[in-house]
C-alpha positions in Angstrom: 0.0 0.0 0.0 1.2 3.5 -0.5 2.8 5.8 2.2 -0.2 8.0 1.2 -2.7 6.0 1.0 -1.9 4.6 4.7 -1.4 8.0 5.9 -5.1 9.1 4.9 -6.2 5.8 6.0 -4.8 6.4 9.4 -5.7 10.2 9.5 -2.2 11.1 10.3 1.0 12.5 8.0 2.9 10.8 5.9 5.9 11.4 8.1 4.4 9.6 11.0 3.5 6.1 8.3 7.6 6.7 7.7 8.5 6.8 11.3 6.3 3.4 11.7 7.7 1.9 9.1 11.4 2.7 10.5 10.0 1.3 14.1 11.0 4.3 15.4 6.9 5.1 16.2 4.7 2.3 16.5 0.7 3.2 15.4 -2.3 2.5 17.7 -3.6 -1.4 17.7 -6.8 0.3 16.1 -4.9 1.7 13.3 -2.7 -1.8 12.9 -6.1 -3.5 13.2 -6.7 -1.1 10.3 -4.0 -1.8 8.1 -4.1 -5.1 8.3 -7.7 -5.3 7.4 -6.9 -3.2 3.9 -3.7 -4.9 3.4 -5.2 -8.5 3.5 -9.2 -7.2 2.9 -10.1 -10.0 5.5 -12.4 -9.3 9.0 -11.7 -10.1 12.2 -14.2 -10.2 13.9 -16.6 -13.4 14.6 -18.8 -13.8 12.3 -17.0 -12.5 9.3 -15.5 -14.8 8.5 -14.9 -15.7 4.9 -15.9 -12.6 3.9 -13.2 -10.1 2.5 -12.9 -6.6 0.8 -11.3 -6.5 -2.5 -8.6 -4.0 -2.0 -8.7 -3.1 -6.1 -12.1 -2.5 -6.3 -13.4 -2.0 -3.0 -16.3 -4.6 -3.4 -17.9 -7.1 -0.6 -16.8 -10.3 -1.0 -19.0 -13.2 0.7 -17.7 -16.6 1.6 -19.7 -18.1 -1.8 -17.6 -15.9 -4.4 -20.5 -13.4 -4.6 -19.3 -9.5 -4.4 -20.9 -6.5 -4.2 -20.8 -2.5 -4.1 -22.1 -0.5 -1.1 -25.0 0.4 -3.8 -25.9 -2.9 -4.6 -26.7 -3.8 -0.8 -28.9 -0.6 0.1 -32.2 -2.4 -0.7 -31.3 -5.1 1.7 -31.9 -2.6 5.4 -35.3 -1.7 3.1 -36.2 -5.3 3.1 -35.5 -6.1 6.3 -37.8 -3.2 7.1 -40.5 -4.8 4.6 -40.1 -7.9 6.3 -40.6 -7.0 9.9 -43.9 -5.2 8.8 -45.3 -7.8 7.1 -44.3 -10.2 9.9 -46.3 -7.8 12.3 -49.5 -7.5 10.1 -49.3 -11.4 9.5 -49.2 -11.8 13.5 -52.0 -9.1 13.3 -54.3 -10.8 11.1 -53.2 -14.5 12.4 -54.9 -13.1 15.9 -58.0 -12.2 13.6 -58.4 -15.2 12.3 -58.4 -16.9 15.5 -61.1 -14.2 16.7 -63.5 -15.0 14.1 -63.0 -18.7 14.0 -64.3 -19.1 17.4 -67.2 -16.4 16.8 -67.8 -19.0 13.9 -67.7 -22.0 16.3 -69.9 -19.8 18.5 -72.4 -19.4 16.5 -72.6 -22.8 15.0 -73.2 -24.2 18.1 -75.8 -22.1 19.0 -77.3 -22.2 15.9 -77.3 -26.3 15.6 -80.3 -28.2 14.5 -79.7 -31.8 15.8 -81.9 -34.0 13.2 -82.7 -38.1 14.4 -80.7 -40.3 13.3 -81.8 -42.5 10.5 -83.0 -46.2 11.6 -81.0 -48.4 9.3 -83.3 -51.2 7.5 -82.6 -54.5 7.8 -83.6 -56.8 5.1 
C-alpha cells in the first residue's frame, strides 16, 4: 500500500506512516487493526469470516464468491424493514383469524339443529 494511502487511511501524515515503518513510532492497535484489514481485505471479527474486501475494487466479497458495491446492498436494510412489517401485520391478522373462527364456532353451536338419526333397515 502507499505511504499515502496509509497515511489518509490512518488520519495522520505521511511522516508519522515513515517513522512506523522505521520502528521508530509504533501506530495504535486500532490503526494496525486497520491496516491489516486493507492490506489483506479480511475481518476479524466473529462472524465474518470468509468474507473479504477487495482491495482493487473496494467490493464485498461473501464466503460463496459473490461481491458486491455498497449500492448494490442498500435495498437489503429496506427489506429487512418490509419484512418485519409484514411479519407484524401477519401476526396481526393470524390473531383475527383466531377471533373469528371461534365467533364461527360460537355461533354454530348455537345455531345447531340436531336432526334423528336414521333407523337403518334391515332386510
Amino acid at each position: 500500500m502507499p505511504v499515502e494511502t496509509a497515511a489518509y487511511l490512518a488520519g495522520v501524515s505521511v511522516k508519522t506512516v515513515y517513522h512506523w515503518i522505521a520502528g521508530t513510532k509504533t501506530p495504535s492497535p486500532q490503526i494496525q487493526q486497520l491496516m491489516e484489514i486493507r492490506a489483506a481485505g479480511m475481518f476479524p471479527w466473529a462472524g465474518w469470516e470468509g468474507w473479504r474486501v477487495s482491495p482493487d475494487s473496494g467490493r464485498l466479497i461473501a464466503p460463496n464468491g459473490y461481491s458486491f458495491m455498497p449500492g448494490e446492498l442498500a435495498w437489503w436494510s429496506l427489506q429487512k424493514q418490509l419484512i418485519k412489517e409484514l411479519e407484524r401485520d401477519n401476526a396481526l391478522l393470524r390473531i383475527q383469524m383466531e377471533q373469528l373462527r371461534a365467533q364461527v364456532n360460537e355461533q354454530a353451536a348455537n345455531n345447531l339443529y340436531h336432526f334423528p338419526k336414521a333407523k337403518k333397515n334391515r332386510a
